[in-house]
Structure formats: C-alpha cells, structure tokens
py3Dmol code that shows the C-alpha trace and the ligand (Angstrom):
import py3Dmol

protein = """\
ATOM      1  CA  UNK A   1      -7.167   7.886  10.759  1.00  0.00           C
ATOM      2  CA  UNK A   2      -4.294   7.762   8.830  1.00  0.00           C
ATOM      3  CA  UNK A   3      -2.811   6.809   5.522  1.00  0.00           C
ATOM      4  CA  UNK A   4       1.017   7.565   4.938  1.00  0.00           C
ATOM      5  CA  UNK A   5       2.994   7.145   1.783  1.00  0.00           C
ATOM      6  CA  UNK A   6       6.650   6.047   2.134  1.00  0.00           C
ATOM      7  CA  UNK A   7       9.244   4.894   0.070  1.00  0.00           C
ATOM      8  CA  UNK A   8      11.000   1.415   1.213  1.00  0.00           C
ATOM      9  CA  UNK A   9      11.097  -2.098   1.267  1.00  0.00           C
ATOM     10  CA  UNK A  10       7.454  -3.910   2.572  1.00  0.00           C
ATOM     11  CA  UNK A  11       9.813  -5.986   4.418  1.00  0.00           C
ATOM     12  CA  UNK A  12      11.336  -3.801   6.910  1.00  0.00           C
ATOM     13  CA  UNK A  13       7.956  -1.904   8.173  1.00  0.00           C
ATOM     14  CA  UNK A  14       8.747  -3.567  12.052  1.00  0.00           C
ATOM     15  CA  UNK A  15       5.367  -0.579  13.362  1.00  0.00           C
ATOM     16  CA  UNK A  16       2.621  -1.966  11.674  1.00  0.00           C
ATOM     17  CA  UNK A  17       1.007  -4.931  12.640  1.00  0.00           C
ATOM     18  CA  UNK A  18       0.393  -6.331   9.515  1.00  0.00           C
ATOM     19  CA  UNK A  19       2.123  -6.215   6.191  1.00  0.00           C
ATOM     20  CA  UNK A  20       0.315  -6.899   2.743  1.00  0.00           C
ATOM     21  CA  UNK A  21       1.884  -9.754   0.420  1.00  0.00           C
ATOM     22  CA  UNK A  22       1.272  -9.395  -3.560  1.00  0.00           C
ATOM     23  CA  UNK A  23       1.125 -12.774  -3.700  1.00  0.00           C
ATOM     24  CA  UNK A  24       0.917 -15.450  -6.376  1.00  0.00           C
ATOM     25  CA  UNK A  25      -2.240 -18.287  -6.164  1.00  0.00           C
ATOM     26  CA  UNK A  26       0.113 -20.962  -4.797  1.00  0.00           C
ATOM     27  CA  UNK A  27       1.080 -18.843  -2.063  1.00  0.00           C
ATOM     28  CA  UNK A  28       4.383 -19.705  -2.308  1.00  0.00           C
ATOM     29  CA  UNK A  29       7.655 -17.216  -2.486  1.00  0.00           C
ATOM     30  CA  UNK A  30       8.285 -15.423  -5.855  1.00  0.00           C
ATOM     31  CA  UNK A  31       9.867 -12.190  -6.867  1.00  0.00           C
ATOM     32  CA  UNK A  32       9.346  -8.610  -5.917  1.00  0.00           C
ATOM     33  CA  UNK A  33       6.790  -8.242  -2.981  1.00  0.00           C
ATOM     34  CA  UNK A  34       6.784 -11.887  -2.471  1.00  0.00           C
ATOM     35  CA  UNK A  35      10.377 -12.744  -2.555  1.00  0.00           C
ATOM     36  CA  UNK A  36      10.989 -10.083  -0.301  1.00  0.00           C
ATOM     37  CA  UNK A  37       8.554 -11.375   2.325  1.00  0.00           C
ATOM     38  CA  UNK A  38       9.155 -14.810   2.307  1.00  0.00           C
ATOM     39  CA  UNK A  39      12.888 -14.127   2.638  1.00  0.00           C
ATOM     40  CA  UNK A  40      12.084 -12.102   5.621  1.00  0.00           C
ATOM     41  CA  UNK A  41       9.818 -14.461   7.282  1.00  0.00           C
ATOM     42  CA  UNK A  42      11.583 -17.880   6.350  1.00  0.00           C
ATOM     43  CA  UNK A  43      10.667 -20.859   5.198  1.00  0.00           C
ATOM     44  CA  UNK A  44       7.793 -21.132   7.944  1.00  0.00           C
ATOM     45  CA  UNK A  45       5.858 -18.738   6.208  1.00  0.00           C
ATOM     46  CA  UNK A  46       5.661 -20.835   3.093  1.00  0.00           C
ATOM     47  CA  UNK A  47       4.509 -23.623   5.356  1.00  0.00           C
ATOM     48  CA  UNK A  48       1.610 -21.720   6.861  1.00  0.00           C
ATOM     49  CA  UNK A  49       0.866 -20.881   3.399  1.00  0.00           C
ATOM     50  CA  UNK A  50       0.989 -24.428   1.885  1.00  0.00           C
ATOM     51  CA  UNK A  51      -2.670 -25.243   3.060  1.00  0.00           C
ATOM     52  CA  UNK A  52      -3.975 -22.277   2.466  1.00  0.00           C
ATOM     53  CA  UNK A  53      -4.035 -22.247  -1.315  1.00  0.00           C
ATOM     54  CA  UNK A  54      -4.837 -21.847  -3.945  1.00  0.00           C
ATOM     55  CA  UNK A  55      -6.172 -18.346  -3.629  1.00  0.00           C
ATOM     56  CA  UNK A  56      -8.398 -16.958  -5.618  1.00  0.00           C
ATOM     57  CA  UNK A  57      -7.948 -13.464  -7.670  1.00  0.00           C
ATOM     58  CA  UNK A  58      -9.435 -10.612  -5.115  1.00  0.00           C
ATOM     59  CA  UNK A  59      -9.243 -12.536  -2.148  1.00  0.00           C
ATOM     60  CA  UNK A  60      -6.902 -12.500   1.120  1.00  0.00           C
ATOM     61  CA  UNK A  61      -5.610 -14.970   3.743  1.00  0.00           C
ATOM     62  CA  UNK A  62      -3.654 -14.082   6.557  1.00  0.00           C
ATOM     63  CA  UNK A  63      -0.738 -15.823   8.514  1.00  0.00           C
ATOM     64  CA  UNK A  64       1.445 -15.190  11.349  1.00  0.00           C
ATOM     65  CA  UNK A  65       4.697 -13.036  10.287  1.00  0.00           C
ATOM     66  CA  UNK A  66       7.094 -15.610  11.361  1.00  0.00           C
ATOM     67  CA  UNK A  67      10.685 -14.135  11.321  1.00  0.00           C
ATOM     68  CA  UNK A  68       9.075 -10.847  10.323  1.00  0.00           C
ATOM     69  CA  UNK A  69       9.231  -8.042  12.730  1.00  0.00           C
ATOM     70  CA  UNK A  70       5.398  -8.144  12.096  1.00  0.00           C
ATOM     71  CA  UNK A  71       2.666 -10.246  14.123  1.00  0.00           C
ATOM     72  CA  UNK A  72       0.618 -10.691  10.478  1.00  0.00           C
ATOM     73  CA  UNK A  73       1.123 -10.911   7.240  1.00  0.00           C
ATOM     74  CA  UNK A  74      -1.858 -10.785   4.963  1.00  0.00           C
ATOM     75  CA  UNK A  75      -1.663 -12.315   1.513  1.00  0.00           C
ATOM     76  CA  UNK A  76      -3.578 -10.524  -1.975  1.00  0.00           C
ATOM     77  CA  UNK A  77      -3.408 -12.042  -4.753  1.00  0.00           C
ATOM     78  CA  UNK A  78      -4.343  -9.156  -7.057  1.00  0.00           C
ATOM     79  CA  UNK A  79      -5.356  -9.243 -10.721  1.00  0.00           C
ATOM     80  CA  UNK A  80      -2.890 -10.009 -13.881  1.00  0.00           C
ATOM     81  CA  UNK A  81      -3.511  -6.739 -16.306  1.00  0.00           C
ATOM     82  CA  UNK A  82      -5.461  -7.829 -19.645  1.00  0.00           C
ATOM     83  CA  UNK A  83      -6.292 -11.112 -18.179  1.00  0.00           C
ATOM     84  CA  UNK A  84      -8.450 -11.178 -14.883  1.00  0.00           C
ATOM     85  CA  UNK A  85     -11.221  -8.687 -15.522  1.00  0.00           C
ATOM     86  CA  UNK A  86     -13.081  -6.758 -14.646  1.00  0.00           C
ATOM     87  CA  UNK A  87      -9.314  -5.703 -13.388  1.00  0.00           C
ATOM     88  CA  UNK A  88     -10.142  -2.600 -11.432  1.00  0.00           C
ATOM     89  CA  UNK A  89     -13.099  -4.646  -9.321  1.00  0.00           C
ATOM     90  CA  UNK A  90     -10.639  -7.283  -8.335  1.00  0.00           C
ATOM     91  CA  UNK A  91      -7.939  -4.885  -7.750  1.00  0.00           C
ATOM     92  CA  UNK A  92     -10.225  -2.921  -5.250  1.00  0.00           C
ATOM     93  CA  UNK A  93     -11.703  -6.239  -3.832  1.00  0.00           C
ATOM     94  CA  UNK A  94      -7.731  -6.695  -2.820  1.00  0.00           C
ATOM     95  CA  UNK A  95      -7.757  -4.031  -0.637  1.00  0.00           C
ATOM     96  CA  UNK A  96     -10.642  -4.376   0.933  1.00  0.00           C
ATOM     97  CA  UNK A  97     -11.022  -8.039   2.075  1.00  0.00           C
ATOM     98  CA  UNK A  98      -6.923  -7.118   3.142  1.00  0.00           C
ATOM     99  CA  UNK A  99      -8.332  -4.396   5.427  1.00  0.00           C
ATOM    100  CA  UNK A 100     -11.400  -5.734   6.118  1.00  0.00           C
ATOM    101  CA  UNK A 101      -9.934  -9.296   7.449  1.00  0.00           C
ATOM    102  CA  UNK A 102      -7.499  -6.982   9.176  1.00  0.00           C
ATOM    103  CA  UNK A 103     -10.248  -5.044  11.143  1.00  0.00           C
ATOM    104  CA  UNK A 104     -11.881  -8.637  11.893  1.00  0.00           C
ATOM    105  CA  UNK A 105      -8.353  -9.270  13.969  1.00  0.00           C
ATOM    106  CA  UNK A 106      -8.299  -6.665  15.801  1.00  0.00           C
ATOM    107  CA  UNK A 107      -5.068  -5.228  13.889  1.00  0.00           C
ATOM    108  CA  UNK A 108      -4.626  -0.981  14.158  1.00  0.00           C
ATOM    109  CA  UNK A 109      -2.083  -0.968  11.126  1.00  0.00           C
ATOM    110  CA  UNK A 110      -1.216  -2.302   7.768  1.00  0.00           C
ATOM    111  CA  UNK A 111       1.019  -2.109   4.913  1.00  0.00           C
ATOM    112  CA  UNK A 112       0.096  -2.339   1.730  1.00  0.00           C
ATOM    113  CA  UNK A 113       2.353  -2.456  -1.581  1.00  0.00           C
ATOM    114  CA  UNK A 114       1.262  -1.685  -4.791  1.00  0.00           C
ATOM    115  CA  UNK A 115      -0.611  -5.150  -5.680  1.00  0.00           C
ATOM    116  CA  UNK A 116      -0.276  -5.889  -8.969  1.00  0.00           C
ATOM    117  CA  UNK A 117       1.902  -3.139 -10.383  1.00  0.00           C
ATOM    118  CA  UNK A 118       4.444  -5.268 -10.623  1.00  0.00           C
ATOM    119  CA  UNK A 119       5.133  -8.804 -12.420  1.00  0.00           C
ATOM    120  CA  UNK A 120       1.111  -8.219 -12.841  1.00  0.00           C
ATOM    121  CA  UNK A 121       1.473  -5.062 -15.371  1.00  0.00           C
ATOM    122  CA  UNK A 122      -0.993  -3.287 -13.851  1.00  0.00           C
ATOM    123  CA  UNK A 123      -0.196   0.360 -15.132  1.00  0.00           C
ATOM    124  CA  UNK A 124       0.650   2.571 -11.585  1.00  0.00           C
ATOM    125  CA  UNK A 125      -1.146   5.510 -12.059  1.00  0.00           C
ATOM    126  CA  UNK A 126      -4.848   3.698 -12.235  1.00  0.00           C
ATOM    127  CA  UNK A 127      -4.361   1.196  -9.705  1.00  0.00           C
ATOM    128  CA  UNK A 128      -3.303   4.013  -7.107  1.00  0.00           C
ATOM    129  CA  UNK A 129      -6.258   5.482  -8.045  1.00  0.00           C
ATOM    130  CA  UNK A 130      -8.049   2.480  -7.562  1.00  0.00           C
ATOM    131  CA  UNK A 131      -5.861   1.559  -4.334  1.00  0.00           C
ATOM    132  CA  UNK A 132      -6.591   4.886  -2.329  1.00  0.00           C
ATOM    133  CA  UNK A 133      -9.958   5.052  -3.493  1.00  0.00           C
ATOM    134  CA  UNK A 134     -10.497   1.516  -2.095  1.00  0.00           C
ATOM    135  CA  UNK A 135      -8.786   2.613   0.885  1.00  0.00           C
ATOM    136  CA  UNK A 136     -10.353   5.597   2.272  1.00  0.00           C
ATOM    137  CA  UNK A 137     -13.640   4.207   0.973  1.00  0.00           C
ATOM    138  CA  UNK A 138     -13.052   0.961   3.519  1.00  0.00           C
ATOM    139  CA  UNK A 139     -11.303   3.023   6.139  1.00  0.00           C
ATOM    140  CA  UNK A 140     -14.660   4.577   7.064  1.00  0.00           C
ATOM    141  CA  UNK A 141     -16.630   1.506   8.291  1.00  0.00           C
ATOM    142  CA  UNK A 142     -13.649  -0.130  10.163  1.00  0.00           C
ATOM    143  CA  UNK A 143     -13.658  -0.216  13.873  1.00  0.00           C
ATOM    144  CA  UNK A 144     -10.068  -0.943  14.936  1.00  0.00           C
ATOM    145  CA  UNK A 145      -7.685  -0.564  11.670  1.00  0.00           C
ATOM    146  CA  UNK A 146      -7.031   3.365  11.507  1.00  0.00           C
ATOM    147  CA  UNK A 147      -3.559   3.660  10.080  1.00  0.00           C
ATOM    148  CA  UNK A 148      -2.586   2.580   6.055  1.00  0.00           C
ATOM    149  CA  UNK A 149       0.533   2.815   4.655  1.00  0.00           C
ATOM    150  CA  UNK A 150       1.472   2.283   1.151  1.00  0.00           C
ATOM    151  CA  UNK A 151       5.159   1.088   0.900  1.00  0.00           C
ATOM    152  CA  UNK A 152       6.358   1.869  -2.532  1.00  0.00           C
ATOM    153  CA  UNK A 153       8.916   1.261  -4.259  1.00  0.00           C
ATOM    154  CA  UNK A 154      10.431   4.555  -6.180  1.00  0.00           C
ATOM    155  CA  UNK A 155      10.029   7.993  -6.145  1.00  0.00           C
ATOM    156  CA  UNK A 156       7.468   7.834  -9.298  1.00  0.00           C
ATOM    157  CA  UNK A 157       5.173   5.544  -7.868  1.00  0.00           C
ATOM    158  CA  UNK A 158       5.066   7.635  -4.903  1.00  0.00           C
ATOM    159  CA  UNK A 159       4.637  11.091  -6.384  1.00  0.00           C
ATOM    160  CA  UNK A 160       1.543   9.231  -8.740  1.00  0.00           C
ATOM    161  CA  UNK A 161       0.114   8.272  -5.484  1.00  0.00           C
ATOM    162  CA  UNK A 162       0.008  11.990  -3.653  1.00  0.00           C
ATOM    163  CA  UNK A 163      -1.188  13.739  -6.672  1.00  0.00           C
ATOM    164  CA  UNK A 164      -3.913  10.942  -6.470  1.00  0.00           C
ATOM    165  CA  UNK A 165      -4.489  10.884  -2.365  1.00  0.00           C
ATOM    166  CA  UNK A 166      -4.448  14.903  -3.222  1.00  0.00           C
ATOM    167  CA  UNK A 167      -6.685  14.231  -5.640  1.00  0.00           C
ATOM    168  CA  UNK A 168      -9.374  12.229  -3.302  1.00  0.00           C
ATOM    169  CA  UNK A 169      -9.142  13.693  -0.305  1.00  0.00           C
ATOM    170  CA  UNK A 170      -9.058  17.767  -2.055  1.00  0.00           C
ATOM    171  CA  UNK A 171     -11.940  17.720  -4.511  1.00  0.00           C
ATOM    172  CA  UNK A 172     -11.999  20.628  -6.730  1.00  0.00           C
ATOM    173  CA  UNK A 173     -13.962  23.111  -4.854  1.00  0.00           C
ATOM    174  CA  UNK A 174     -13.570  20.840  -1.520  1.00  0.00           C
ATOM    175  CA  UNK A 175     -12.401  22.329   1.742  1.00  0.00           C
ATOM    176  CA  UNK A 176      -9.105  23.341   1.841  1.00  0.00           C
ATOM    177  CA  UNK A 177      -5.694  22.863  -0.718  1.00  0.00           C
ATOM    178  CA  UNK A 178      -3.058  20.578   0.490  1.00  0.00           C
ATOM    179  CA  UNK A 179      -0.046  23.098  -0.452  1.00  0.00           C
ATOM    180  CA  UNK A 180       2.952  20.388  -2.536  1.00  0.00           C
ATOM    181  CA  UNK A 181       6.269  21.310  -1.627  1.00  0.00           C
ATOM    182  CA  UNK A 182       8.207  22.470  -4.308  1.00  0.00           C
ATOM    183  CA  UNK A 183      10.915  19.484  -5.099  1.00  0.00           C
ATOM    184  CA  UNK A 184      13.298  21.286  -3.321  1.00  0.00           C
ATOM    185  CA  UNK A 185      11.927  21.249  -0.497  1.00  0.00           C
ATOM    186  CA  UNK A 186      10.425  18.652  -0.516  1.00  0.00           C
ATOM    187  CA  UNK A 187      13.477  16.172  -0.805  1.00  0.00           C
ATOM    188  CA  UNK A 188      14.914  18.673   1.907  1.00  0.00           C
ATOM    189  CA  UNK A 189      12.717  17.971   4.691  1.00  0.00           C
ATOM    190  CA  UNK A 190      11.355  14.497   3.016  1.00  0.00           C
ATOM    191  CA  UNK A 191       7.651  15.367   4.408  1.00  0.00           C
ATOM    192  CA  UNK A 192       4.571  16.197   3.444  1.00  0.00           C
ATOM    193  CA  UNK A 193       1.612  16.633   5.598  1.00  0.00           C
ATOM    194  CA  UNK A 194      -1.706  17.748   4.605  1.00  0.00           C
ATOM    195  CA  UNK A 195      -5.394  17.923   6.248  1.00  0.00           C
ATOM    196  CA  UNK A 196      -8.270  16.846   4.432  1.00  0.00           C
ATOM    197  CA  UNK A 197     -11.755  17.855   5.829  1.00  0.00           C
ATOM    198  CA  UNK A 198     -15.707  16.541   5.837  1.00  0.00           C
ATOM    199  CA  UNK A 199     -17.436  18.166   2.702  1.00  0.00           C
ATOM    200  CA  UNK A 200     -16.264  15.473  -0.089  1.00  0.00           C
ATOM    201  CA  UNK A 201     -18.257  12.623  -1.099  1.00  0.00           C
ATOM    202  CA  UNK A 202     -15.668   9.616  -0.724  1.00  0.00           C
ATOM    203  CA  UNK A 203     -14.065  10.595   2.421  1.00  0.00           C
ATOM    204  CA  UNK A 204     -15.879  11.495   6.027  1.00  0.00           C
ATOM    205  CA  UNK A 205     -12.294  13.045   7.611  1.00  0.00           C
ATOM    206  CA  UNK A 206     -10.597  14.521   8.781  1.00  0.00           C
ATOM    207  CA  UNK A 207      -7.557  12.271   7.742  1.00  0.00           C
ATOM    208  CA  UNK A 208      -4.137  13.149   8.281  1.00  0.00           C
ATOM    209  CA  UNK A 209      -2.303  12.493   5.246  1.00  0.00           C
ATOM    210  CA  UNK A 210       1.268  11.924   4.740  1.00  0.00           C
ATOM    211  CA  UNK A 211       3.358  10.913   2.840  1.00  0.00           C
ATOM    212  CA  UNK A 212       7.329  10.885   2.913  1.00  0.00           C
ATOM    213  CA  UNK A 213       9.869   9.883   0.980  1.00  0.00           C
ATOM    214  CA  UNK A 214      12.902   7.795   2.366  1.00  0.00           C
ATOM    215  CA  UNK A 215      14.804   7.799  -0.129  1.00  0.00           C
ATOM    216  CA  UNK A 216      14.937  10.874  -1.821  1.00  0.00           C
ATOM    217  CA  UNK A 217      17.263  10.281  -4.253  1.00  0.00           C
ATOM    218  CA  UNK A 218      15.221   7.354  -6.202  1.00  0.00           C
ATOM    219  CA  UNK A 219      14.788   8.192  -9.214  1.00  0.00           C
ATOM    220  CA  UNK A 220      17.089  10.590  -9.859  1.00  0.00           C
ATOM    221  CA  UNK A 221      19.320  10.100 -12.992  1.00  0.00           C
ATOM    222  CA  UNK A 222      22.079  10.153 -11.462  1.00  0.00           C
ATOM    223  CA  UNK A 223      24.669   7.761 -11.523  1.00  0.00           C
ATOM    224  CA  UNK A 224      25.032   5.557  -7.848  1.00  0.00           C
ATOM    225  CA  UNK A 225      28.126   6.285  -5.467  1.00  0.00           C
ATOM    226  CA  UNK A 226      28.530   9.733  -7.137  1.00  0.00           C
ATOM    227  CA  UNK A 227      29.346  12.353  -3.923  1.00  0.00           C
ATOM    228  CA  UNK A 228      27.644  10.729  -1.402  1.00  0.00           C
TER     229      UNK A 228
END
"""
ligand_1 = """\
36
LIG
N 8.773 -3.414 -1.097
C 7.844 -2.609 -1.621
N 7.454 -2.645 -2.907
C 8.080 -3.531 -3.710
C 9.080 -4.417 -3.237
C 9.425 -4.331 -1.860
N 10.354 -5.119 -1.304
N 9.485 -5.198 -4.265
C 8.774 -4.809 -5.338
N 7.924 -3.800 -5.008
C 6.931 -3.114 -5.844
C 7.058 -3.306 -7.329
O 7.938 -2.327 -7.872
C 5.624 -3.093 -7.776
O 5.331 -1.705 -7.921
O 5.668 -3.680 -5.518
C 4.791 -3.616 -6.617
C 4.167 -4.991 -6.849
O 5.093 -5.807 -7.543
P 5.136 -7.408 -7.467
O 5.799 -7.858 -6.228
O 5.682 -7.891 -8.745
O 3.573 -7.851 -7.308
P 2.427 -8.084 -8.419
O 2.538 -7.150 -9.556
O 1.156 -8.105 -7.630
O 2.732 -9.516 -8.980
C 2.555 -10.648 -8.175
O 4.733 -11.465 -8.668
O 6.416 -12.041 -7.221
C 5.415 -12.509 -8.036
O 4.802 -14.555 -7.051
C 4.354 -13.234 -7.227
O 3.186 -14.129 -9.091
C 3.163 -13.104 -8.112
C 3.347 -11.772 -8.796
"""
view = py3Dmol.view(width=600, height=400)
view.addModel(protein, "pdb")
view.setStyle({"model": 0}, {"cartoon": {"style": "trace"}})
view.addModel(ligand_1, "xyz")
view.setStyle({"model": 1}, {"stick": {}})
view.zoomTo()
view.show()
C-alpha cells in the first residue's frame, strides 16, 4: 500500500482512477478544487451531478470523470470550519466514505485534495492530521484501493503533511526513523521515500511512503520569471 504526497493540480492526476472533488452541497462547479474539476471534465460532469444533490456534510457520491483523464471522480463535501461540528468527525467521515465507496468499485487509486482547507477555513496542519490519520486508518480494511495520493497545492501544505505522515507512520520509539532530506537536497532530487513498519498502533505496514514535490520552487519568496 501506498500513500504519496505531491505537489500539483487535482486535475491533471491522468494514473489514478479516481480523483476526490471538495465539493460544495449543490454539486455544482465553484472555485479552487471544484472549479478546477469541473473545468476539466465539462459541463457533463455538472449534469451527472445535478440529481445527485444536495449532499450532505461528510458524505460522498461518485460520477464518471467525463473529459477527465480519470474513469471516476468522487465528490466530498467536507465541513465549513466553526460551523459544521463536530468538524474533525465530518472531516474524517470525508475520507473515509471517499475511500470506502472507492473500494466498493473496485477502484486501486485515488486522489485526494485537502477537503476543506480551502474556501472552508479549515486550518492545514489539523486536518492533515486528521486526513492521514483517516487514511491509513481506512487503508487497512480495504480490499482493492491500495494507493492514496494527496495532491496539494504548495510547498507548505505539503511539508505539514510529511512531518504529519512522519509523524503516524514513525511513532516515537516505533521501528525505524524516516531520515528528511535536508532542503537542499531535497528540492535537488524532489523525493522522499521512507519505510514504515508493523509495531505502531494506527498503522499494520509496511507502507511505502512518499512524497515528492513537483514544484519545488512553491513557496519560495522569490519573485516569478527571475533566472529560470
Ligand atoms: N489542485 C489541488 N489542490 C487545490 C487546487 C487544485 N487544482 N485548487 C485549490 N487547491 C487546494 C486549496 O489550496 C486548498 O488547500 O485544495 C484545498 C481545498 O480548497 P477548496 O477547493 O477551496 O475546497 P474546500 O476548502 O473544501 O471548500 C469547498 O469551495 O470551491 C468551493 O464550491 C466549493 O463551496 C465549495 C468550497
């Protein structure tokens, strides 16, 4: 089993067979995850949608990818911070009706953003917590899903997600220490790779974990068009 962190667009992941829509109740396109999406797919996706809704906060649906380079796309609508509590139980209910409808499919992969951290407000740091918990937790009792990948949007989001996966899947005192790349190095060879064995209580393993960057310069300070 495997769950990979990558930088890049949710709409351009043409390996997986299913990508993971942070969708609004309607269904309908919007901005961020769901703009990008429904742009992608066209105007049929919105149409598969239509009787579908509403959905409710937790849940997930899933459609056909239309002019996606993905046979499935399966819509979350995750919780709005402050408002739809208890936030972390819906947030992890996401995740796993996502995966678990996947598994009922038949699908081997999926591709989740970060629900929620968006438009939502849902501060990053505890919903990838919440996210990869969810994840590896679910991964465990699925029969045919064995590959996750969590498509995120900038460097931050995606170093606050390995220092959490690290964090999971290396218990203090666990079996073995992922070794982090120094930055360097890291944005020189973009890729991180790290084992994580039986012995912790949330994850069975082993899992091969890893995550790579794409674009190595988000997040820099640096001004765009400068050298390059
Ligand atoms: N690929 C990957 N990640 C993306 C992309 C993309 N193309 N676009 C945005 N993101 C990131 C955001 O930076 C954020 O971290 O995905 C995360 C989720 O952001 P949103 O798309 O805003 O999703 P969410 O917070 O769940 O809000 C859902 O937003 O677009 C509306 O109609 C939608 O009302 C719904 C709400």
């Amino acid at each position: 089993m495997e769950v990979a962190l990558v930088v890049g667009d949710i709409a351009a992941q043409p390996d997986v067979d299913a990508v993971v829509n942070a969708a609004n109740a309607e269904l309908m396109p919007g901005a961020g995850v769901a703009g990008a999406i429904h742009r992608a797919a066209g105007p049929g996706l919105a149409d598969e949608c239509r009787p579908l809704a509403p959905l409710a906060v937790g849940h997930a649906v899933i459609t056909g990818g239309h002019r996606l380079p993905n046979p499935y796309v399966i819509h979350c609508l995750g919780p709005v911070y402050g408002l739809d509590r208890p936030e972390a139980e819906l947030l992890a209910a996401c995740y796993r009706n996502a995966l678990e409808l996947a598994d009922r499919h038949g699908l081997r992969s999926v591709a989740f953003p970060a629900i929620s951290t968006g438009v939502f407000g849902y501060p990053m740091e505890p919903a990838a917590e919440v996210a990869l918990g969810t994840v590896l937790a679910t991964l465990e009792g699925l029969h045919s899903v064995t590959t996750v990948r969590f498509v995120l949007a900038d460097d931050r989001a995606l170093r606050l997600h390995r220092e959490t996966l690290q964090r999971l899947t290396h218990p203090v005192g666990g079996a073995g220490k992922a070794t982090e790349p120094a930055t360097g190095a890291e944005r020189a060879d973009n890729v991180m790779k790290s084992r994580a064995h039986a012995g912790s209580k949330k994850v069975a393993g082993p899992w091969t974990v890893e995550a790579t960057s794409l674009d190595p310069l988000a997040g820099d300070a640096s001004p765009p068009g400068g050298g390059s």
